[in-house]
C-alpha positions in Angstrom: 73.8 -40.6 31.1 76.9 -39.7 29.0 78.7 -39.5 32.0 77.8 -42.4 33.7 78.8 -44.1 30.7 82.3 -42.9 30.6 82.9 -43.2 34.4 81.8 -47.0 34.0 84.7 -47.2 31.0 87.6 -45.4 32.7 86.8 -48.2 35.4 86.4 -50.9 33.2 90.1 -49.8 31.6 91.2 -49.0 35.2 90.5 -52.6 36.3 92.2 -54.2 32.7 95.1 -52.7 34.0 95.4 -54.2 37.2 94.5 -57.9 35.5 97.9 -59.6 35.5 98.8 -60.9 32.0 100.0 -64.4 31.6 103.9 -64.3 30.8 104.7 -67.3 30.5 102.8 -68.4 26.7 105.6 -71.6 25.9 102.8 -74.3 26.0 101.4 -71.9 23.6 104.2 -71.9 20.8 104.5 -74.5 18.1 107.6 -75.9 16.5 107.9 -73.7 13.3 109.5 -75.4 9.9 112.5 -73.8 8.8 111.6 -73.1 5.0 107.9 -73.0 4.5 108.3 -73.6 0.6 108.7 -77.2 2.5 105.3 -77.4 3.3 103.3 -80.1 2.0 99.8 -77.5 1.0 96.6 -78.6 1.0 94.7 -81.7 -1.7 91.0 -80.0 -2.5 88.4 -82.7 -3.2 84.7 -82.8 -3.4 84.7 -79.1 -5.0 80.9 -78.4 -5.9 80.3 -74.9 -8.1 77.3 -73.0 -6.7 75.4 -69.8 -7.8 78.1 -67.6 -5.9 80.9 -69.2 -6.5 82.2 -72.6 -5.3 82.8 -74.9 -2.1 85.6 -77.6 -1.5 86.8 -79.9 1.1 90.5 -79.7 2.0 93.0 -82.2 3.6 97.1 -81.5 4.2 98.7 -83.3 1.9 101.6 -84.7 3.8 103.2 -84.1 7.3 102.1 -81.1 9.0 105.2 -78.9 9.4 103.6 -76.2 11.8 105.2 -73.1 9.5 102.8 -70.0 10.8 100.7 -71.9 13.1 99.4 -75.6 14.0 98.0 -77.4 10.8 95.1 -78.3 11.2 94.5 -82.0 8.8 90.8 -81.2 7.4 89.3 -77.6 6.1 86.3 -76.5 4.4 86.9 -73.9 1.6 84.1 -71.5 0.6 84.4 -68.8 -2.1 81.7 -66.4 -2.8 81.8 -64.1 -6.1 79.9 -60.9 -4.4 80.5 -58.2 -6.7 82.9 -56.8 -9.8 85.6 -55.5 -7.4 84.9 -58.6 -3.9 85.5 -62.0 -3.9 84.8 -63.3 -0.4 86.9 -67.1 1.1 86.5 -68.5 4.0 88.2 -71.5 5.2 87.0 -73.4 8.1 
């Protein structure tokens, strides 16, 4: 069974391999911002504390200037308090 199993990976890799990878990725690439200091940040509203921590809506607040990645206008923030030493955000 153990070798069936790594026979059917070697393929699997084997055909990866021959898959031709897209080079062309410009529609892909977003303008960047020069300085990101620039960037307007996020405006947190509606922020509810819960039993683990606490939960906030946020919008950009100005004109997205793209300075890792696209900005997306709305996000949902959630921070959980787990333990001593683990505090868990998600953003969404």
């Amino acid at each position: 069974m153990l070798l069936k199993t790594l026979v059917a990976l070697a393929a699997c890799a084997r055909s990866a391999l021959a898959i031709p990878y897209p080079h062309d990725t410009t529609s892909l690439v977003h303008a960047r911002a020069a300085n990101s200091t620039a960037c307007p940040g996020y405006t947190a509203t509606n922020i509810a504390v819960t039993d683990a921590g606490l939960t906030a809506d946020l919008t950009l607040a100005g004109a997205a200037c793209n300075a890792y990645s696209e900005d997306l206008k709305d996000l949902k923030l959630v921070v959980e308090h787990q333990t001593g030493m683990c505090l868990l955000l998600y953003t969404f």
